[in-house]
C-alpha positions as CSV (number, residue, x, y, z in Angstrom):
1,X,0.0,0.0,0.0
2,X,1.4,3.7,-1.0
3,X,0.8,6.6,1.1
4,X,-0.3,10.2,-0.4
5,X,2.5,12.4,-0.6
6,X,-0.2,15.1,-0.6
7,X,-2.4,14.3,2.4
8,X,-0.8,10.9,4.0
9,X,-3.8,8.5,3.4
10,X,-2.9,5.1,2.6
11,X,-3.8,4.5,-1.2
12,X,-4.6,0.8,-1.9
13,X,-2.9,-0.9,-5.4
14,X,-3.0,0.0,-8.3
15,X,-4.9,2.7,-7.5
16,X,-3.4,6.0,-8.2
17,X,-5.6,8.6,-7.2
18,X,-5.7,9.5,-3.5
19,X,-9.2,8.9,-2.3
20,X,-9.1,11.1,0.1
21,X,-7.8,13.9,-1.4
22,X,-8.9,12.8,-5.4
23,X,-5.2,14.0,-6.6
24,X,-3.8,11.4,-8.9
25,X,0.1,10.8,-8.0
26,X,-0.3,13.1,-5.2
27,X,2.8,15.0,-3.8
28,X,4.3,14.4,-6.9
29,X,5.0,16.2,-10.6
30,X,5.7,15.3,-14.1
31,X,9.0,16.0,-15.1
32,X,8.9,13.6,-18.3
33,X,6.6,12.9,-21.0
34,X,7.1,10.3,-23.6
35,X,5.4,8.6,-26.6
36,X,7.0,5.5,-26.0
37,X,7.5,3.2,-23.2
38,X,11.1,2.6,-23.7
39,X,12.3,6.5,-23.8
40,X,10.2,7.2,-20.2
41,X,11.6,4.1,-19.0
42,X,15.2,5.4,-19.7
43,X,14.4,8.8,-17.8
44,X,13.0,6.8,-14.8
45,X,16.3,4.9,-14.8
46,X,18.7,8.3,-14.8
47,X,16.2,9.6,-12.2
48,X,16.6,6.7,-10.0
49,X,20.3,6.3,-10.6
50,X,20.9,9.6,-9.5
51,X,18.9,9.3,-5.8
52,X,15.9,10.1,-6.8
53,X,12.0,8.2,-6.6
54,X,10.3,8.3,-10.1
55,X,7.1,6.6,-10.7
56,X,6.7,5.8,-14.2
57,X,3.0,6.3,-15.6
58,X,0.7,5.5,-18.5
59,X,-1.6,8.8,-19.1
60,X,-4.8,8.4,-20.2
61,X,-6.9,10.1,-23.3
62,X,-8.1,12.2,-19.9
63,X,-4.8,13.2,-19.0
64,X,-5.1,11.0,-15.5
65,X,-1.2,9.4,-15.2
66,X,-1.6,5.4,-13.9
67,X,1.8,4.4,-12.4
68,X,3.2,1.3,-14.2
69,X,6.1,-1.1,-13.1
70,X,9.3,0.3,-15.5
71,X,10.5,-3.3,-15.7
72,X,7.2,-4.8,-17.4
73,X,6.1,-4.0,-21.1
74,X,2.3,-2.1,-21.0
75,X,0.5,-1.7,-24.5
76,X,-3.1,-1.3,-24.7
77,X,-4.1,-3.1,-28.1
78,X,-7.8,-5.2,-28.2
79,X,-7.2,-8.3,-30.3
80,X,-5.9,-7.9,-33.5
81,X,-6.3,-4.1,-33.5
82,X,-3.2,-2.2,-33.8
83,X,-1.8,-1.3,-30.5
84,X,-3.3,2.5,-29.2
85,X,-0.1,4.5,-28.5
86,X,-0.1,5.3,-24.9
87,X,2.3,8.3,-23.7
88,X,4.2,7.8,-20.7
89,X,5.2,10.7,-18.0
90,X,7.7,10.3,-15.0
91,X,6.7,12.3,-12.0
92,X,8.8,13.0,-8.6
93,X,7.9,13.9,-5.3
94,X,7.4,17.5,-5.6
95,X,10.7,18.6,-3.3
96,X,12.6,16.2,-6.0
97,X,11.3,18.2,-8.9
98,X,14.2,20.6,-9.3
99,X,17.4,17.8,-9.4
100,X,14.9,15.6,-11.5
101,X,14.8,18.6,-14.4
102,X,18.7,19.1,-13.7
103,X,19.6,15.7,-14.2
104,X,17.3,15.3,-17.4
105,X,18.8,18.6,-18.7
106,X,22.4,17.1,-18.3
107,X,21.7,13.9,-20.0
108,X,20.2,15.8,-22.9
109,X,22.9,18.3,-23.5
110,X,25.3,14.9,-23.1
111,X,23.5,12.9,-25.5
112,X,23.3,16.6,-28.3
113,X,27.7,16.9,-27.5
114,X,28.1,13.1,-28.3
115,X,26.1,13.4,-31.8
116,X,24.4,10.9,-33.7
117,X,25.5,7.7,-33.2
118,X,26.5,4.9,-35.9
């Protein structure tokens, strides 16, 4: 069971609005959004290698973010329908939000220095 970062009532799985306070990944902001899996995943990954807690998220057509493990592969297809591309956000607790954008910022200006890659 989580606890709201926003109001400190326990939030039962998967849930991942607050009940109590109806703020979905309370506490927390986005400081990623990506149309694929793979690319939020990485961010989450930086984030967490540098100290910090991400929660990965699918976000709905609504906008509403549902937190998703980054280790397991989410697609939303219905049979033989091509799969529905789903964007992905990575939020931080609220006090993180500030390192979380440094350490984003870093890895991009790394990745523009090191150029295209063969």
């Amino acid at each position: 069971m989580k606890t709201c970062l926003s109001c400190g009532a326990q939030i039962p799985e998967p849930t991942s609005t607050c009940e109590a306070c109806h703020v979905p990944l309370a506490g927390t902001r986005r400081v990623a959004l990506e149309p694929l899996q793979e690319e939020a995943t990485f961010c989450h990954g930086l984030l967490e290698s540098a100290g910090l807690h991400p929660v990965l998220a699918y976000i709905e057509d609504t906008g509403e973010p549902h937190p998703v493990d980054p280790g397991v592969e989410f697609g939303r297809s219905a049979g033989l329908m091509p799969p529905v591309t789903t964007p992905f956000g990575v939020y931080v607790p609220d006090e993180e939000v500030a390192e979380a954008q440094r350490v984003l910022a870093d890895a991009r200006k790394s990745l523009d220095e090191s150029g295209p890659t063969a």
